[in-house]
C-alpha positions as CSV (number, residue, x, y, z in Angstrom):
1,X,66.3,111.3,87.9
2,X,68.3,111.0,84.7
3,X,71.8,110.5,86.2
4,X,73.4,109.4,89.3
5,X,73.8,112.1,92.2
6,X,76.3,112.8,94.2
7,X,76.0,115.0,97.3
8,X,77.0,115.6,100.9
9,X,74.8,114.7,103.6
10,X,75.3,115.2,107.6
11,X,74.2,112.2,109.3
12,X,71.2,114.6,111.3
13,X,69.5,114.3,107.4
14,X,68.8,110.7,107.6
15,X,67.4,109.9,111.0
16,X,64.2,110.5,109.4
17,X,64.9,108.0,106.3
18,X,64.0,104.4,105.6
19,X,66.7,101.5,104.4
20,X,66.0,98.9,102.9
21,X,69.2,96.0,102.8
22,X,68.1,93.7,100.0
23,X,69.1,90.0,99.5
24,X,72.2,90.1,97.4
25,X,73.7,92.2,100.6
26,X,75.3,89.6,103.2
27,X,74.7,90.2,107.1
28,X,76.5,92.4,109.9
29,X,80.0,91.5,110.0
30,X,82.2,94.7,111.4
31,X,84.2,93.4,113.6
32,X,85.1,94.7,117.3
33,X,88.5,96.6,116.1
34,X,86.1,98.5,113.3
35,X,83.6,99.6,115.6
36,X,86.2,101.1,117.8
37,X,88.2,102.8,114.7
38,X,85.3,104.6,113.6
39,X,84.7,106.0,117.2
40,X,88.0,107.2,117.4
41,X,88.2,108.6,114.7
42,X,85.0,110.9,115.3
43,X,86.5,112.0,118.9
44,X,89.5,112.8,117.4
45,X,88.0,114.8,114.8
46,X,85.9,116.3,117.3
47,X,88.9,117.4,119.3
48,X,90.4,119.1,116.2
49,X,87.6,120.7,115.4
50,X,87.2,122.3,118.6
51,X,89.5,125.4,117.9
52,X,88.4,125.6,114.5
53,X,85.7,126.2,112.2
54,X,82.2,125.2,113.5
55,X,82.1,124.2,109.2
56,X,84.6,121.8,109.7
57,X,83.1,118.1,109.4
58,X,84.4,114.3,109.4
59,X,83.0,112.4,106.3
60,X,82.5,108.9,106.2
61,X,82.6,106.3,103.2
62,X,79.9,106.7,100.8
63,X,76.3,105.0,101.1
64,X,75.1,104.3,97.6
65,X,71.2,104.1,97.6
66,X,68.2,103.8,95.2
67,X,64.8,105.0,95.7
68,X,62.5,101.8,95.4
69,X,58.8,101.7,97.1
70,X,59.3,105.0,99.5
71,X,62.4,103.4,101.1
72,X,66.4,103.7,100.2
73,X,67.2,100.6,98.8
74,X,71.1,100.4,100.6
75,X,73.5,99.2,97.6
76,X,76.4,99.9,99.6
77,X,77.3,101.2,103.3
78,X,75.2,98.7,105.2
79,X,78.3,98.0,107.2
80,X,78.6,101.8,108.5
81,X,74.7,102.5,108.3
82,X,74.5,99.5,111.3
83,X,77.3,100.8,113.2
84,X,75.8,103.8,113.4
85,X,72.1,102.7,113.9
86,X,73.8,100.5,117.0
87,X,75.7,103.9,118.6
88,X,72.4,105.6,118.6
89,X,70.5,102.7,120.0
90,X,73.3,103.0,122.8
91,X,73.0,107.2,123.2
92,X,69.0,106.8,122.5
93,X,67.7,108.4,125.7
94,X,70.1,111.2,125.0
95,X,68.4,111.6,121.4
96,X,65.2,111.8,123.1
97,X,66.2,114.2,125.2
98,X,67.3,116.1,122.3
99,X,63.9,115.2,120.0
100,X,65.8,113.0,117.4
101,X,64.8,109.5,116.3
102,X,67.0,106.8,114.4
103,X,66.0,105.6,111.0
104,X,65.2,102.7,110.3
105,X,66.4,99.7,108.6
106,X,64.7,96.6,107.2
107,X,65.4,93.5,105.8
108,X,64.3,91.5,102.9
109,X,65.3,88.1,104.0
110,X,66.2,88.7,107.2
111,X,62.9,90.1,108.8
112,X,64.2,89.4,112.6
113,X,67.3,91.3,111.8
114,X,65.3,94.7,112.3
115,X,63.2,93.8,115.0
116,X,66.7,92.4,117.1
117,X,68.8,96.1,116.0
118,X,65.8,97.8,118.0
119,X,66.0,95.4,121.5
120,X,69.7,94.2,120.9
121,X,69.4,91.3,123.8
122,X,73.0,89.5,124.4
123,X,71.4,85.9,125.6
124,X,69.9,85.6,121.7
125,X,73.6,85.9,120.2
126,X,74.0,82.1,119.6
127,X,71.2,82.4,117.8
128,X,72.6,83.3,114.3
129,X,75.8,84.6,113.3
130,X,74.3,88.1,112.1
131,X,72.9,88.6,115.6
132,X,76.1,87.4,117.2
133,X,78.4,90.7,115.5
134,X,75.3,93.0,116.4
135,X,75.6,92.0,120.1
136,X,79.8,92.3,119.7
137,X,79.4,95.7,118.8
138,X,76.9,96.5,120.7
139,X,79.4,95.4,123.6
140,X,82.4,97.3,122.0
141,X,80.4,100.3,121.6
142,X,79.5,100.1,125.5
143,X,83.3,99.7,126.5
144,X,84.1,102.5,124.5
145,X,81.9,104.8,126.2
146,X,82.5,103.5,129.8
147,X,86.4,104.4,129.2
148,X,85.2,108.3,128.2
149,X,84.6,111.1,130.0
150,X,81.3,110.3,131.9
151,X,79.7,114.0,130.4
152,X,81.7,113.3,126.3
153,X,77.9,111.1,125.9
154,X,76.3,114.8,124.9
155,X,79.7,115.9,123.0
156,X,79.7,112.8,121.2
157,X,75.8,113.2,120.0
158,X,76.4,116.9,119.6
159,X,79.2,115.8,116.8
160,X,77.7,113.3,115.4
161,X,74.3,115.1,114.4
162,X,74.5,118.3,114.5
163,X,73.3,120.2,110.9
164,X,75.3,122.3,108.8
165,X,73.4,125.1,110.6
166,X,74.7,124.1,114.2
167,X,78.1,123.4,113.6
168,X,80.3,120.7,113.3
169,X,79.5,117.6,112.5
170,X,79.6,114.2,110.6
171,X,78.4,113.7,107.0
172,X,78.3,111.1,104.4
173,X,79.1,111.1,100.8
174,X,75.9,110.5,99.6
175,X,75.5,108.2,96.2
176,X,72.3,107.7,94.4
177,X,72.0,106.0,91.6
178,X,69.1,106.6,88.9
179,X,66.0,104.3,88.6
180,X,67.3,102.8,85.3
181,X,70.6,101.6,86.9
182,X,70.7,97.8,88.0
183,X,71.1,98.0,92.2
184,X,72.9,94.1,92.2
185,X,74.9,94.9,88.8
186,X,76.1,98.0,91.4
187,X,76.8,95.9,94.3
188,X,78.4,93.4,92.8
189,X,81.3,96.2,91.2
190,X,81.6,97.7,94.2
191,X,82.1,94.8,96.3
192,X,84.3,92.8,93.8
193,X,87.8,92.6,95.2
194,X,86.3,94.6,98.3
195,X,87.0,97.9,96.1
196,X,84.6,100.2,98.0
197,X,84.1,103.9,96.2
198,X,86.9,105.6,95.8
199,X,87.9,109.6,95.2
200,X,88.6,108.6,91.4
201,X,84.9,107.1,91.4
202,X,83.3,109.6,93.0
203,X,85.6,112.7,91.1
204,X,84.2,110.9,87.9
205,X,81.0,111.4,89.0
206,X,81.3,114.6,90.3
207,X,82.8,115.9,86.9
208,X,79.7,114.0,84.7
209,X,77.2,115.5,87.2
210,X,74.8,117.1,85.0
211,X,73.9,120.1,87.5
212,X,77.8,120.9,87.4
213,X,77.3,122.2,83.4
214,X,75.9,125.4,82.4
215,X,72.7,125.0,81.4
216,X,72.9,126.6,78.0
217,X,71.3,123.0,76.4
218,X,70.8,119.9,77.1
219,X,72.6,119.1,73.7
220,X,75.5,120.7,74.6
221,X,76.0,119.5,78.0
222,X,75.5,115.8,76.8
223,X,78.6,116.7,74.5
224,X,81.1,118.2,77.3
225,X,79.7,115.3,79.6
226,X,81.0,112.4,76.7
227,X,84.0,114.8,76.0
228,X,85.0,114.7,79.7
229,X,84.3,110.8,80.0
230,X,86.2,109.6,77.2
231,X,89.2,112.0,77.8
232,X,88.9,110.2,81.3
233,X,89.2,106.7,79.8
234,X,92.0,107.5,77.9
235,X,94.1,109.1,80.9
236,X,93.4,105.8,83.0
237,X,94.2,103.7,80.1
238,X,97.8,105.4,79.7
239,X,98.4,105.0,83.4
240,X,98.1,101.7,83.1
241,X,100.8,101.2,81.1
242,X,103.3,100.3,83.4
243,X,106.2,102.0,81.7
244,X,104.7,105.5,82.5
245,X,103.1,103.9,86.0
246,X,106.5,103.7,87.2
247,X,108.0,106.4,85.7
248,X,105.6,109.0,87.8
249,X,105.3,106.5,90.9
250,X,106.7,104.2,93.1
251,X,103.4,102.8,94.2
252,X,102.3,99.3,93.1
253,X,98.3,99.3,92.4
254,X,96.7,98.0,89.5
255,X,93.5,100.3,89.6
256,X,92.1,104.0,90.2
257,X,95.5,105.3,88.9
258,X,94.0,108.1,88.1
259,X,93.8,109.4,91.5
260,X,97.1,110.1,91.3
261,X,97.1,112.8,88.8
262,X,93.3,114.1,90.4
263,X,95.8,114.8,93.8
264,X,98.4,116.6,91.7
265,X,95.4,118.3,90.4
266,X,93.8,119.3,93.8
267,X,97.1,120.7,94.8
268,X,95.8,124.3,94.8
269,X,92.2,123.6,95.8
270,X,90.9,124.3,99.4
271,X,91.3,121.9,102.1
272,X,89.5,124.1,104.1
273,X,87.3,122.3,107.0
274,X,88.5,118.5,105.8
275,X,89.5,116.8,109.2
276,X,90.2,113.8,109.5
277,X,89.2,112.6,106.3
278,X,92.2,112.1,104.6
279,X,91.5,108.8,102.3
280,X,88.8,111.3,100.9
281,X,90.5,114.4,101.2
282,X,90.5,115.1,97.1
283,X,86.8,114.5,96.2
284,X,86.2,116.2,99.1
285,X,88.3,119.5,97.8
286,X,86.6,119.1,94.3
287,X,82.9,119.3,95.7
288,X,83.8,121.8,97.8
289,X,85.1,123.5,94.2
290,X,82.1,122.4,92.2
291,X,79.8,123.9,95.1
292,X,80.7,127.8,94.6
293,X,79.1,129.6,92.0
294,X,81.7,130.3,89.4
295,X,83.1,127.1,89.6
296,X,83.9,125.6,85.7
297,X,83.6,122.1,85.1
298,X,84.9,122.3,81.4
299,X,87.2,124.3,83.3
300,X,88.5,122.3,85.7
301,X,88.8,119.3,83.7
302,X,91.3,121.4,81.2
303,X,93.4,121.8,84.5
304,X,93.3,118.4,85.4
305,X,93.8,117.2,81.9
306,X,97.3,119.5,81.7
307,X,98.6,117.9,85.2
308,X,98.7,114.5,82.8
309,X,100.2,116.5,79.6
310,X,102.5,117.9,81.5
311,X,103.8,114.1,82.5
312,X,103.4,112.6,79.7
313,X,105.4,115.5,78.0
314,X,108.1,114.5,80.6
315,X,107.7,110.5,79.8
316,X,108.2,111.3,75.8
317,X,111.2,113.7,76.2
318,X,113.9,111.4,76.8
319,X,116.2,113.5,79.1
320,X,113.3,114.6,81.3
321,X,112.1,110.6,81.5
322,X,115.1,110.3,83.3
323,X,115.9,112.8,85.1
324,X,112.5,113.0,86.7
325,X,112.0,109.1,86.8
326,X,115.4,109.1,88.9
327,X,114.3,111.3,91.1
328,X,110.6,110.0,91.7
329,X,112.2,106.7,92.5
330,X,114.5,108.5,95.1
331,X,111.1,109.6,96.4
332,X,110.9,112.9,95.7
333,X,108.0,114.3,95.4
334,X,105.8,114.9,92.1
335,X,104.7,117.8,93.6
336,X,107.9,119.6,94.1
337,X,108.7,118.4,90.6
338,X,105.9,120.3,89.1
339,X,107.0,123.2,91.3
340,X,110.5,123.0,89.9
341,X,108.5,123.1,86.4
342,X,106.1,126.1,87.2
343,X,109.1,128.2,88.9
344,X,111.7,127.5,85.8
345,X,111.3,130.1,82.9
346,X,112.7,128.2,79.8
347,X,113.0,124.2,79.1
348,X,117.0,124.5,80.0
349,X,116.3,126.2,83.2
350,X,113.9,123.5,84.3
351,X,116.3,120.7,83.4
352,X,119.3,122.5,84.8
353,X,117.1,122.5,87.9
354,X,116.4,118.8,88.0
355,X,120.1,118.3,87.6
356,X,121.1,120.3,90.4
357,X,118.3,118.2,92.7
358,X,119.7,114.9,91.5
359,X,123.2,116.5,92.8
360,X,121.9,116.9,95.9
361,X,119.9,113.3,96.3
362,X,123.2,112.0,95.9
363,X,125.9,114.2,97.3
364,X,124.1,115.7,100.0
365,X,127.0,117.5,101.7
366,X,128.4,119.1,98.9
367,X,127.8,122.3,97.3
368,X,126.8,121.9,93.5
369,X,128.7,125.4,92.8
370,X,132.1,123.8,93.6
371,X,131.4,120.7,91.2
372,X,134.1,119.1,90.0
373,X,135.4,115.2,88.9
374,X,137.7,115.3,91.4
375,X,134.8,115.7,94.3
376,X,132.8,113.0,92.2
377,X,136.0,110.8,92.7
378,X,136.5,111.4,95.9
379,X,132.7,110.6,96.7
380,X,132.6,107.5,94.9
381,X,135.8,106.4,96.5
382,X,134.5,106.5,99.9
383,X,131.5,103.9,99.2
384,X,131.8,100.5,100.2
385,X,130.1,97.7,100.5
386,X,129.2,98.6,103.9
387,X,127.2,102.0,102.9
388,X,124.0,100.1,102.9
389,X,121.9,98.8,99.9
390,X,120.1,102.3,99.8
391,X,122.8,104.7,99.2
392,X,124.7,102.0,97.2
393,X,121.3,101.3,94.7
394,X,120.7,105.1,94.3
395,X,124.2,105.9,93.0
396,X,124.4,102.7,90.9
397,X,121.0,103.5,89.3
398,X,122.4,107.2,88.7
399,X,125.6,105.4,86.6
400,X,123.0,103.3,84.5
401,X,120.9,106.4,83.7
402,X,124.1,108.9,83.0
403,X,125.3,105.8,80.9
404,X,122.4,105.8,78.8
405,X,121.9,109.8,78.5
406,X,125.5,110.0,77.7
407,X,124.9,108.7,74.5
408,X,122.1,110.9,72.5
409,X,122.1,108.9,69.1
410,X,120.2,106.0,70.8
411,X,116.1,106.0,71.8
412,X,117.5,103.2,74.9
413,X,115.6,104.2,78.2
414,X,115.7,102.8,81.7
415,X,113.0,100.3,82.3
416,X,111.9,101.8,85.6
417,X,109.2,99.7,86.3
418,X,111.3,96.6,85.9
419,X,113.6,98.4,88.4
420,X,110.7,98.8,90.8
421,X,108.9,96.2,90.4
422,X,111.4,93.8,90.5
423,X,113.9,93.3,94.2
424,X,117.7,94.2,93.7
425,X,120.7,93.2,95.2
426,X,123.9,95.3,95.7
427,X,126.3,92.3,94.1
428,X,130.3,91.7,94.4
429,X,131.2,91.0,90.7
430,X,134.0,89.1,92.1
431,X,132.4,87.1,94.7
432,X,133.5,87.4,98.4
433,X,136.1,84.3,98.6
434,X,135.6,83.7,102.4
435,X,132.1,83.2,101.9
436,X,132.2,80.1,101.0
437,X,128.5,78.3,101.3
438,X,128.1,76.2,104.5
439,X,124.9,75.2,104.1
440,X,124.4,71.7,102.3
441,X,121.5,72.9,99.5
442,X,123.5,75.5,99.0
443,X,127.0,73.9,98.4
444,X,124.6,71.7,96.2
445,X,123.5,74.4,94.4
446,X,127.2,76.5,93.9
447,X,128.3,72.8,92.7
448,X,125.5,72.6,90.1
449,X,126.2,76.0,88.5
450,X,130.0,75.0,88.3
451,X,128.9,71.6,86.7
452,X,126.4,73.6,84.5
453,X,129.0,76.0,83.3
454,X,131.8,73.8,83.1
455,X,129.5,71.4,80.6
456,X,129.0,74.8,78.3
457,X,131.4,74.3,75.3
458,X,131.5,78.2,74.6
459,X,133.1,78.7,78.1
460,X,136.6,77.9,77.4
461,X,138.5,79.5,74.5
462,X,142.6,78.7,73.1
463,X,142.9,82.1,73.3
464,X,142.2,82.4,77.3
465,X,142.7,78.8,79.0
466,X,145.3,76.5,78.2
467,X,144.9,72.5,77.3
468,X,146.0,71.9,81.0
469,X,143.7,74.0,82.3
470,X,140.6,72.9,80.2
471,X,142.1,68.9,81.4
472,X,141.7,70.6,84.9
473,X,138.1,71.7,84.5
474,X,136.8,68.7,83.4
475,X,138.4,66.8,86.4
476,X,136.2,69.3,88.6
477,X,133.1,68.7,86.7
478,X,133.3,65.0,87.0
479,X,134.6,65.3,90.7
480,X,131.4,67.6,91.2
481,X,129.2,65.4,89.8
482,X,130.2,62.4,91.7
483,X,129.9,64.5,94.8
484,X,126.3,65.7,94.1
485,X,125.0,61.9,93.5
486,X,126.9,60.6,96.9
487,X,124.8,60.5,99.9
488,X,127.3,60.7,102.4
489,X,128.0,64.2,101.1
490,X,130.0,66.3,103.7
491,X,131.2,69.7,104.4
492,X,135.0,68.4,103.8
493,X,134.4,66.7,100.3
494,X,132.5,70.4,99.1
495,X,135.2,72.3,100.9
496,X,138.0,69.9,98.9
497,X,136.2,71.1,95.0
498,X,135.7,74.3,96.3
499,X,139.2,74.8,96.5
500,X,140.0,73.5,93.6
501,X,137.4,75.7,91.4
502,X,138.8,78.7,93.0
503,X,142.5,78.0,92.4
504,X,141.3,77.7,88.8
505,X,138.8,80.3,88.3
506,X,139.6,82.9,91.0
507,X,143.5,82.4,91.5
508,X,143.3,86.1,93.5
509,X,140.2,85.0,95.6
510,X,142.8,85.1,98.6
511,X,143.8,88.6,98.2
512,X,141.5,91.2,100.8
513,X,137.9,91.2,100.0
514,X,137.4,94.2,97.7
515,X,133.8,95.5,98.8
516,X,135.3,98.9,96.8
517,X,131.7,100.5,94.7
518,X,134.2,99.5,91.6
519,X,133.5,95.7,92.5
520,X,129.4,96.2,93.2
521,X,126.7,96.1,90.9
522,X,122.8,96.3,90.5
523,X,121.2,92.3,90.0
524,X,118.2,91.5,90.6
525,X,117.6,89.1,93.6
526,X,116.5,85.7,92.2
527,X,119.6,86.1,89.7
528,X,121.9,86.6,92.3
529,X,120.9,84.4,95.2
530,X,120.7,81.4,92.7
531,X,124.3,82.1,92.1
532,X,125.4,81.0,95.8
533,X,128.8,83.2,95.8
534,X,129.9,81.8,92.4
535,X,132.8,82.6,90.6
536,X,133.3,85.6,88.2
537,X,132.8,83.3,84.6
538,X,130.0,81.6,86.2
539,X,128.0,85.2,86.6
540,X,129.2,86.3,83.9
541,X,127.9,83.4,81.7
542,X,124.5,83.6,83.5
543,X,124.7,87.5,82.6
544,X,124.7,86.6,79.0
545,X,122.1,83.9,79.1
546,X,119.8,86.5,80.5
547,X,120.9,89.1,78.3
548,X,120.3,87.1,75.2
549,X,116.5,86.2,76.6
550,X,115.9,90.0,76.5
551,X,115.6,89.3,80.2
552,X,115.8,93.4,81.6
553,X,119.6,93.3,82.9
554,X,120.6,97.1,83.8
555,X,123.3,98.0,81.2
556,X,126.2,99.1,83.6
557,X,125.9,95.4,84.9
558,X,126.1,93.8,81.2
559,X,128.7,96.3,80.6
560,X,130.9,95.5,83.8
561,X,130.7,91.5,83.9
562,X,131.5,91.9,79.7
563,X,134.5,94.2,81.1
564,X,133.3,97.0,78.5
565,X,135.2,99.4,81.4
566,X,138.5,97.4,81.5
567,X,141.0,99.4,80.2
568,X,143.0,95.9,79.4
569,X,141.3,93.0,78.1
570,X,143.7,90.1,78.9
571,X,141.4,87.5,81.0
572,X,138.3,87.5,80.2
573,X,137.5,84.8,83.0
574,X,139.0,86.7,86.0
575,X,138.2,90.2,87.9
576,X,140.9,91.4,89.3
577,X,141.7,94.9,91.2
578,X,142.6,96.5,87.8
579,X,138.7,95.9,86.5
580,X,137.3,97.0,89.4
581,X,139.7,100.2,89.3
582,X,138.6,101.2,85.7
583,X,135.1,100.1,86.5
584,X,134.9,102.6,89.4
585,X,136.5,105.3,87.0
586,X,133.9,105.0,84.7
587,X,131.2,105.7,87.0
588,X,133.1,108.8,88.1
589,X,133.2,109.7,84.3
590,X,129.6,109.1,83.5
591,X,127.9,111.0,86.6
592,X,130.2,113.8,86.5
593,X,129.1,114.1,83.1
594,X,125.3,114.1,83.6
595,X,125.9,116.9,86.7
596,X,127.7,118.6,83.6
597,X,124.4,118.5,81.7
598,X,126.2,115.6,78.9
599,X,123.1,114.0,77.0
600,X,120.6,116.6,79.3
601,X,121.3,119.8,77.4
């Protein structure tokens, strides 16, 4: 056999097969909780399937083999082979009732193994630890059966080895690999991490599979096969890039990305007779494909290929990046993006569409037809503090992205996967006054950053604090430090330079607390909880430090704690009501105008 095949097997087909588990494969080890899963999950496909289909089949994980001295040498599935092998010890007088036998498995350094799976005997469990997990599921296969129906025995058999002819039943994705292939170079990939076969593994293979091509040379199939396989490689190596990972996904995996596009490719394939096999469900739909006669491999590769053009064309064109990356991460659905896409007749239409869904991820009981700034205003001016992280994140990512589509002379984009792979905080610019940390390591900590910022000579300017004032901060820095270094600290000593920072950094901190959206902005979480409620220069100092380490800081936050939005620049160490005002304005500015199409169209 020149390449690895691929195919799908009902369990009925191996009964009369031999298995050979070599040494590189470690014993038994499912554990009670497995053994029970995977009976479950057969009833329950079972009872779906009784209404339906007598096509319909449940498919287990795939069992990668290679022929070696008239046996299967077992690469991979020794786990579900030996689960198996112990239910139909269990049923076995059923199965000779029926005229079915169980195949066999041997062992290459653990002869006794075999001999044991045959007469499972619970006194000999203490006798090594491969023996003791045989007996345990032995036991949990017994319990399993005693809780059924006392006739389901014969239902159960009937399910699990029925052929293809008969009618439901359960199959196997069946992996052999060729005789040149190195079995423990195999194992040792599969196995690595615990990464079993996947559907982007086994879609690979099923796309490569030489009896897939027309046979019109071997040439010429060797050239669509290498075609296919390095357009594959470079797909998986643009998904890695996490910039268009997280633009298309909100998912955090490192490998197979690919399956992600192979499932937007299966959308229109048959999932006819797939029960409960769901983590298979898309190589499953493409056999099925590959199996009818006019099936196209060259084909159906050019489809799959164009679900990935199609977003990356979305990734390079900087108004669909993001609108459609704003939307994934509100967790819409690719799919229904693509279906916007395919039921649009021009490029405006399509992005007018997306508009009009971002409306209604954020307004969701208002009518887009009736848009005006007055309803944004009047939206915006209802959200507090108390809306919730999730409604308050999703409108303040919206005013970073209208920000940044607003102006069309600059290539800036949102860095998505920063924003999702990172944890944000809804933040008060002006912290909350009353909140005042009670906690000793973190009144240590709010002291520190005063001290720290205080001690910064680019902090305090003629033009904003007077000679007093800078006298005044100095007092508190020294007073701080002395605090920090005395054991006896105590709430009333923190409470005493707390007051005193406040007076002279926050003189309005005992006005009502303004939890307004104009006073809330996106940080990320280790920024903001290392700030311990401190005052408005102290953040925005730290803002600038980040900013100027090209740490990712979303621009609507640089631009609020700079007080770009202040519509008078007076005190540039305070936040009072007028900021937040003007800062709150500006959002209703800048996400009226995306709904108006400004920087889309």
């Amino acid at each position: 056999m020149a390449d690895n095949e691929l195919s799908l097997r009902p369990i009925s087909a191996l009964l009369n097969e031999s298995f050979y588990i070599p040494a590189y494969q470690r014993g038994y080890r499912w554990t009670e909780r497995q053994v029970t899963e995977l009976l479950n999950d057969i009833k329950e496909f079972q009872q779906q399937a009784e209404e339906g289909s007598k096509d319909a089949f449940y498919c287990l994980q795939p069992i990668v083999v290679k022929q070696r001295s008239g046996a299967w040498e077992l690469v991979d599935g020794q786990q579900r082979l030996t689960t198996i092998f112990i239910i139909l010890t269990y049923l076995k007088d059923i199965l000779t009732l029926l005229d079915k036998s169980r195949y066999q498995l041997s062992y290459e350094t653990r002869e006794t193994s075999a001999e044991f799976l045959n007469h499972i005997d619970d006194d000999r469990s203490d006798e090594n630890i491969d023996f003791f997990h045989i007996v345990e599921a032995k036991k949990a296969v017994e319990q399993w059966f005693e809780a059924q129906d006392g006739t389901y025995k014969i239902k159960f058999v009937q399910t699990l080895l029925n052929d293809d002819d008969t009618g439901k039943n359960v199959k196997v994705i069946w992996y052999e690999i060729n005789e040149n292939e190195d079995a423990t170079a195999v194992f040792t990939r599969l196995n690595m991490g615990k990464i079993p076969l996947v559907n982007a593994e086994l879609v690979k293979a099923l796309f490569l599979k030489s009896s897939n091509f027309d046979r019109d040379g071997k040439a010429s199939r060797h050239l669509q096969q290498l075609n296919i396989s390095q357009e594959w490689d470079a797909i998986e190596k643009r998904l890695q890039d996490d910039a268009f990972w997280y633009f298309v996904s909100n998912i955090s995996m490192r490998t197979n990305r690919i399956e992600f596009v192979l499932d937007l490719a299966a959308r229109s394939l048959s999932s006819e007779n797939i029960l409960g096999t769901g983590k298979l469900k898309i190589f499953l739909q493409f056999n099925h494909l590959f199996n009818e006669k006019n099936a196209d491999v060259v084909q159906e590769w050019l489809k799959v290929k164009q679900c990935f053009m199609t977003l990356e064309e979305w990734f390079n064109d900087r108004a669909l990046f993001h609108l459609v990356g704003y939307l994934v991460s509100q967790k819409v659905a690719i799919e229904e993006i693509f279906d916007l896409s395919d039921s649009s007749q021009t490029k405006y239409e399509f992005r007018q569409a997306l508009i009009e869904r971002v409306f209604e991820k954020s307004f969701p009981n208002n009518d887009f037809s009736v848009l005006s700034k007055e309803m944004v205003e009047a939206e915006l001016s209802q959200l507090s503090y108390d809306s919730g992280a999730k409604r308050l994140r999703a409108i303040l990512l919206l005013f970073n992205i209208a920000s940044l589509l607003a102006n069309s002379i600059t290539n800036s984009r949102f860095q998505f996967e920063k924003f999702k792979i990172d944890l944000w905080d809804i933040e008060h610019i002006r912290s909350v006054a009353t909140d005042m940390p009670s906690v000793k390591d973190k009144q240590k900590t709010w002291l520190s950053n005063v001290v720290d910022y205080i001690s910064e000579d680019n902090t305090i300017t003629a033009e904003e604090r007077s000679v007093k004032d800078a006298s005044t901060a100095q007092l508190i820095r020294e007073d701080a430090n002395i605090l920090l270094k005395n054991a006896s600290f105590d709430n009333d000593q923190f409470e005493a330079v707390y007051e005193r920072v406040i007076a002279l950094y926050d003189p309005s901190g005992d006005e009502d607390v303004d939890n307004s959206i104009g006073n809330l902005t996106l940080l990320d979480s280790s920024t903001n909880r290392s700030y311990q409620n401190a005052v408005f220069p102290i953040k925005r100092s730290r803002v600038i430090a980040l900013d100027k380490q090209a740490t990712f800081v979303p621009l609507c936050t640089k631009n609020a704690f700079l007080k770009y939005y202040s519509k008078q620049v007076d005190k540039m160490l305070f936040w009072e009501a007028k900021d937040s005002q003007d800062h709150q304005l500006a959002m209703v500015d800048c996400i009226y105008g995306i709904f108006c199409g400004k920087g889309v169209h």
